[in-house]
C-alpha positions in Angstrom: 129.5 95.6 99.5 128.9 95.7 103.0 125.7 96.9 104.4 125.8 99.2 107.6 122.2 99.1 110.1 122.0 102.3 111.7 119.9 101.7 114.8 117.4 104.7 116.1 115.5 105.2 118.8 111.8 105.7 118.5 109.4 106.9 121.2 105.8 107.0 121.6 103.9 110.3 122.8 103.2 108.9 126.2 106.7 107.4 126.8 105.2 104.3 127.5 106.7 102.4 124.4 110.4 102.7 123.2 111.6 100.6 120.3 115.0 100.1 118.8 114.7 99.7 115.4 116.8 99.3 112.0 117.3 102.1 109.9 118.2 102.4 105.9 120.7 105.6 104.9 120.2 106.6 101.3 122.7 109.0 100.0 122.7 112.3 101.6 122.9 114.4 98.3 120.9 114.1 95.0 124.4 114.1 93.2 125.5 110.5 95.3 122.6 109.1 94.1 122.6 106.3 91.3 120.7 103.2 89.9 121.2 101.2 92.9 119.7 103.6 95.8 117.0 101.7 96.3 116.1 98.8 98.8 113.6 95.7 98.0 112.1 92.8 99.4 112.6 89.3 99.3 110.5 86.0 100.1 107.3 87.5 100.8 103.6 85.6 100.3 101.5 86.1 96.9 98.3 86.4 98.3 95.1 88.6 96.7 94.4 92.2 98.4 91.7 93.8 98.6 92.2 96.7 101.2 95.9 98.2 101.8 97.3 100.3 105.0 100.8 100.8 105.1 103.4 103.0 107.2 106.6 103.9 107.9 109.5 106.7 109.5 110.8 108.5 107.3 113.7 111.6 107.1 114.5 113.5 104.0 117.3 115.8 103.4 116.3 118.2 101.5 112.7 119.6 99.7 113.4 118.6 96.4 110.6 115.9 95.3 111.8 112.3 96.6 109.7 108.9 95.6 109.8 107.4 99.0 108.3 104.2 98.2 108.0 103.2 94.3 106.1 100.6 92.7 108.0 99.3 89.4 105.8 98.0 87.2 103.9 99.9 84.5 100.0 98.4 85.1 98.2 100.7 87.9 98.0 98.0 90.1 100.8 99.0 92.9 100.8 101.8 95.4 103.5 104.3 96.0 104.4 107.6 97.5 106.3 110.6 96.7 107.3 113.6 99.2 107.5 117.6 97.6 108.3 120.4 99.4 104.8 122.1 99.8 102.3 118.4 99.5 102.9 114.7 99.1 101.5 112.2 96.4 99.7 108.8 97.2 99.7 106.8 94.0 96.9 103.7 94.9 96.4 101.4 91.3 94.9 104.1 89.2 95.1 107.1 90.6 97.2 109.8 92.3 95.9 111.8 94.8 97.8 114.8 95.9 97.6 115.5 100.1 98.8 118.7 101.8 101.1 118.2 104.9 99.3 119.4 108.1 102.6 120.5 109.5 105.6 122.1 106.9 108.0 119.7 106.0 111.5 120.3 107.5 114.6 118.6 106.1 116.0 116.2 108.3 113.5 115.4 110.7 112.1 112.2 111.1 108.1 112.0 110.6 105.8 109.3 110.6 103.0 108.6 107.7 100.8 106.0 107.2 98.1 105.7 104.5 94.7 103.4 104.9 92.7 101.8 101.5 89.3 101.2 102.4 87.9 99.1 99.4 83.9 98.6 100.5 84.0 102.7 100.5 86.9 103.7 98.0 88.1 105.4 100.6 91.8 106.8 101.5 93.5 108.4 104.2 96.6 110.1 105.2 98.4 110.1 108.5 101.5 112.2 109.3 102.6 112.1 112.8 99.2 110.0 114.0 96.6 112.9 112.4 94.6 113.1 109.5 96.2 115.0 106.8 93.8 114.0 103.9 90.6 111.7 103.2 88.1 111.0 100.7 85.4 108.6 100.4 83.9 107.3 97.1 87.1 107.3 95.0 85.2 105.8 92.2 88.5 105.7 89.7 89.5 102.5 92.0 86.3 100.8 91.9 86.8 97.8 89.7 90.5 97.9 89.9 92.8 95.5 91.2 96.1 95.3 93.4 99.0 92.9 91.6 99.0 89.6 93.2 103.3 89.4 93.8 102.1 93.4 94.8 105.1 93.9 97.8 107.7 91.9 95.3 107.6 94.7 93.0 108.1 97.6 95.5 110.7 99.7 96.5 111.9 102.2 99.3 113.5 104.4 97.0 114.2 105.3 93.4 118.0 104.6 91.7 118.0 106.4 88.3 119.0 109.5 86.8 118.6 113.1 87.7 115.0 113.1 87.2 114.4 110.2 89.2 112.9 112.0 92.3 115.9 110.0 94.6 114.8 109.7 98.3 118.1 111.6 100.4 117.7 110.6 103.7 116.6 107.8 106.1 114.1 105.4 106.6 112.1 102.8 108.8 109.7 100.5 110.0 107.4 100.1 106.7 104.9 98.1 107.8 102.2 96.6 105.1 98.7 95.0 106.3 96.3 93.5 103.9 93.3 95.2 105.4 91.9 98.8 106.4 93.3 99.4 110.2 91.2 101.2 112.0 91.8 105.2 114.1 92.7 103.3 117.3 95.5 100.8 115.8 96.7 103.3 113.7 97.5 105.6 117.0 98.9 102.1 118.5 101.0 102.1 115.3 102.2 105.7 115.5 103.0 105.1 119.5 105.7 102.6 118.4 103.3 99.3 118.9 102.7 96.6 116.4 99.7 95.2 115.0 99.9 91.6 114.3 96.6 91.0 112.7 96.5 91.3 108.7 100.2 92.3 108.6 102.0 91.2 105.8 105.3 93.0 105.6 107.1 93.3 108.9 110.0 95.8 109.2 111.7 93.7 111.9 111.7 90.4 110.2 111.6 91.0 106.6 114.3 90.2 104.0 115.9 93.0 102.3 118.2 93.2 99.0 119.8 96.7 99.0 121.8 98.4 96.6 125.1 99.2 96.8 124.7 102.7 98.0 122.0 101.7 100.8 
């Protein structure tokens, strides 16, 4: 099958950065969803992580739960993150840590999160729309625990399955994965539409993707 880029538009606060950038469309109803609405990616490095930030645009259709990013394997070493209608869910190795949303979430508008892993303090935190949505410090159910090493191979921007599969409806964008706790002032260069090079590790606008057949 043919894959289709839809290309979007995103602008930073200040106008001062505007970036054209590739968009996945997932099915637009819970019923067109199936086993293959879901997106990968391909050729990445193995390397060992300690810390983890990652981000990305995303638009869902509707407020049923979706699993906007999904991590495959069965042996708390991944990350994920999954979007209800009232709160979110981070998933980080062995734990899941529920978040509130510091704005209600509205179907089909686009919103930005990001989510920082701070190893030397177990710490996590939340971003929607460049503020702080959730944190906690001395998470001590990850101390000890490990990320996979092949840990981006075995992730996913969406969930194919069946009806209980929590499919993501909607659009996405610009994931970008870094190998390291960014800090308040890169994160805001990240939510402006910038891009921070150093510790990146999955990079939206270069990366290799294998989509299913309804992506």
């Amino acid at each position: 099958m043919r894959h289709i880029f839809k290309y979007i538009f995103f602008a930073s606060l200040t106008g001062s950065t505007i970036s054209l950038l590739p968009v996945l469309i997932y099915p637009a109803k819970r019923t067109e969803s199936t086993e293959t609405s879901f997106t990968k990616f391909k050729s990445l490095p193995t390397f060992k992580m300690q810390d983890l930030s990652f981000c990305f645009w995303v638009k869902v259709n509707h407020l049923v739960g979706a699993k906007v990013i999904n991590y495959e394997l069965n042996d708390t070493k991944g990350f994920g993150i999954t979007l209800q209608e009232k709160y979110g869910f981070v998933n980080l190795k062995v734990v899941d840590l529920l978040f509130d949303y510091n704005t209600p979430h509205i179907p089909d508008k686009w919103r930005h999160y990001c989510v920082v892993y701070d190893s030397a303090v177990e710490g996590v935190t939340v971003y929607i729309d460049g503020k702080v949505t959730f944190e906690k410090i001395g998470v001590t159910a990850l101390a000890g625990s490990e990320f996979h090493d092949d840990l981006l191979e075995h992730v996913s921007v969406g969930k194919g399955g069946g009806s209980f599969s929590q499919q993501l409806n909607g659009e996405f964008s610009q994931l970008m994965v870094w190998g390291r706790a960014i800090g308040n002032e890169e994160l805001e260069s990240v939510w402006g539409c910038d891009v921070v090079r150093e510790g990146l590790v999955l990079d939206w606008s270069t990366v290799s993707m294998e989509m299913g057949d309804t992506v």
